[in-house]
N, C-alpha and C positions, 0 to 999 in steps of 0.2 A: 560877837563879843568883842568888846573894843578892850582897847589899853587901860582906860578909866574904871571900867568896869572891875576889871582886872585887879587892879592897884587897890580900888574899895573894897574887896574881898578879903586879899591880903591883913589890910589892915583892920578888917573887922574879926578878923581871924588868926589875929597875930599868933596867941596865943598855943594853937593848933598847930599851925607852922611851924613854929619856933621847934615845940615838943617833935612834931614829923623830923625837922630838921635836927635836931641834937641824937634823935632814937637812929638816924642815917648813918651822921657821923659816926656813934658810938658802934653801931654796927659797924662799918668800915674800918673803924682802931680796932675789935673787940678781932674783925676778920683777919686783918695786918700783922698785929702786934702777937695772937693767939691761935688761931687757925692755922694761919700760912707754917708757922711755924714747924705745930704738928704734925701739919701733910707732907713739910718738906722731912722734916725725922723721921715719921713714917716710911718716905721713900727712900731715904739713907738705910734703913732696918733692912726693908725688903730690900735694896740691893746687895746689904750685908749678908742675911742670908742666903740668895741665890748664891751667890760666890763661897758662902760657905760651905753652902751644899756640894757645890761643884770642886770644891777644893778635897770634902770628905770623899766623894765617886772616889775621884784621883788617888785619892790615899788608898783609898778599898781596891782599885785598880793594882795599884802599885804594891800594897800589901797582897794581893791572891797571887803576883805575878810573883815577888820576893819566896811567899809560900811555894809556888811550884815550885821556884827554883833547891828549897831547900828539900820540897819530895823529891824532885828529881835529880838532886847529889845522895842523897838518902842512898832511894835508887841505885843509881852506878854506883855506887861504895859498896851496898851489899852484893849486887850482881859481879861486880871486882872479883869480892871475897868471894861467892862462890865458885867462879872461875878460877881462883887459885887453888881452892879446894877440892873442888869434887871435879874440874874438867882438868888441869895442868897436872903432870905425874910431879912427883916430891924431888927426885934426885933421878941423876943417870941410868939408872938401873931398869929403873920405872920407865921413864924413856924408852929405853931398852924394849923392854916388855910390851909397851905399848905399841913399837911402832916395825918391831923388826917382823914378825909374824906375822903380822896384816899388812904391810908393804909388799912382802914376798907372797901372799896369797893372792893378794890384788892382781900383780905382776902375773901368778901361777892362772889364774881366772880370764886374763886379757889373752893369753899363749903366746906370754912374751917372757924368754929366756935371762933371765939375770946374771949378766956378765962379770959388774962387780959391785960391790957396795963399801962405800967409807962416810966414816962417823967421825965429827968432830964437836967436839965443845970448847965452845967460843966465851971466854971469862967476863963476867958482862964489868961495862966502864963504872957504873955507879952500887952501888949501897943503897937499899931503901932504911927508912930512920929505922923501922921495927927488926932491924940484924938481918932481914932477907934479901938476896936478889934475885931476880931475872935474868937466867942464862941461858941463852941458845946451844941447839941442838941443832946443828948441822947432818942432813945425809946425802948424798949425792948416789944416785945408781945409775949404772950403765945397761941396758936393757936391749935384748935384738929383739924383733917380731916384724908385721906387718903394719902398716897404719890405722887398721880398725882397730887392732889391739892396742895401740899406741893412744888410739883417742879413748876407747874403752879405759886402758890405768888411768891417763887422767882424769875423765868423768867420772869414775870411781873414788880417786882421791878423794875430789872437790864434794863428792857426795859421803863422805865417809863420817864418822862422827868421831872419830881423833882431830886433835886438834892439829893438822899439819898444813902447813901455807907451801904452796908452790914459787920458791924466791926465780929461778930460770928453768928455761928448757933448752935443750939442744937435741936437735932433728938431723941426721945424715945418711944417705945411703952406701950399703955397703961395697963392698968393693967387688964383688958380683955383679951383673949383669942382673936385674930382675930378683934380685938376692934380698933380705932382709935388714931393715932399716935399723940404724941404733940411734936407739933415745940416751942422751943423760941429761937427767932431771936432777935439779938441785934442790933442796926441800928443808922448812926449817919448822923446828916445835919448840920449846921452852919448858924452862922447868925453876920453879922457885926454890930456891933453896936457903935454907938457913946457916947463916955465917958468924962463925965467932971471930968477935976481933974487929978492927974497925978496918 
């Protein structure tokens, strides 16, 4: 097929051409001007959404995480409260009763002799808002025995379901030869008490 050929075709078929050649163009404006357009918004959408999806996770993240945290003040607020209530004794007395009798059994159960015992209360620094505070209960014992007894009261203590914290120990031997060790243990409990007056 030559160039002549070619060019008489053409122009015997202008007509055909022309319409191929306009229905091209119009395709290509109709592609440019409409299409692109849409595919481009399209993918602006969907990346709108990804991100917005990912933005709500985040928040549902963030909100189960804020959630626990408000179960779990829930939580320690009522476990507080029942600690002040049903495990902490009310006032000194209670104390008292709670800790002088089952100290000296503990003591009577290890066969360690109870030398001396002092009790102190300790005025506490602050005021909680609701008129209570938190005051320590000091006891301090002096105890003779052997060293199994000695590790027996404290494993005792620690295992006991009074609420008494072990603050120090002191360990010495007696002034005997082979003789019997003395313990003083320093030991503290609490007690909430309600206060009038600021």
């Amino acid at each position: 097929m030559t160039v002549s050929l070619l060019l008489r075709i053409v122009r015997e078929k202008r007509l055909m051409f022309g319409l191929v050649t306009v229905a091209l163009v119009a395709s290509v404006a109709v592609s440019a001007l409409v299409i692109y357009p849409m595919y481009t918004q399209a993918q602006a959408g969907a990346q709108l959404a990804a991100s917005a999806t990912q933005t709500m996770r985040e928040a549902e993240r963030d909100f189960a995480a804020a959630n626990g945290i408000v179960i779990g003040k829930n939580k320690a607020t009522d476990d507080l409260r029942k600690f002040y209530t049903k495990v902490l004794p009310t006032d000194v007395s209670a104390v008292r009763r709670a800790t002088y009798l089952q100290l000296a059994q503990l003591a009577h159960d290890a066969d360690l002799q109870t030398q001396r015992r002092v009790e102190e209360v300790l005025e506490p620094k602050r005021q909680e808002k609701d008129g209570t505070t938190l005051t320590r209960f000091v006891i301090t014992m002096t105890l003779k025995g052997d060293y199994e007894g000695v590790r027996a009261f404290l494993r005792d203590i620690e295992a006991s379901d009074a609420f008494v914290v072990i603050d120090n120990i002191g360990l010495t031997e007696g002034n005997e030869p082979n003789g019997p060790l003395v313990l003083t243990v320093e030991m503290s409990t609490y007690f909430r008490a309600v206060t009038h007056g600021p």
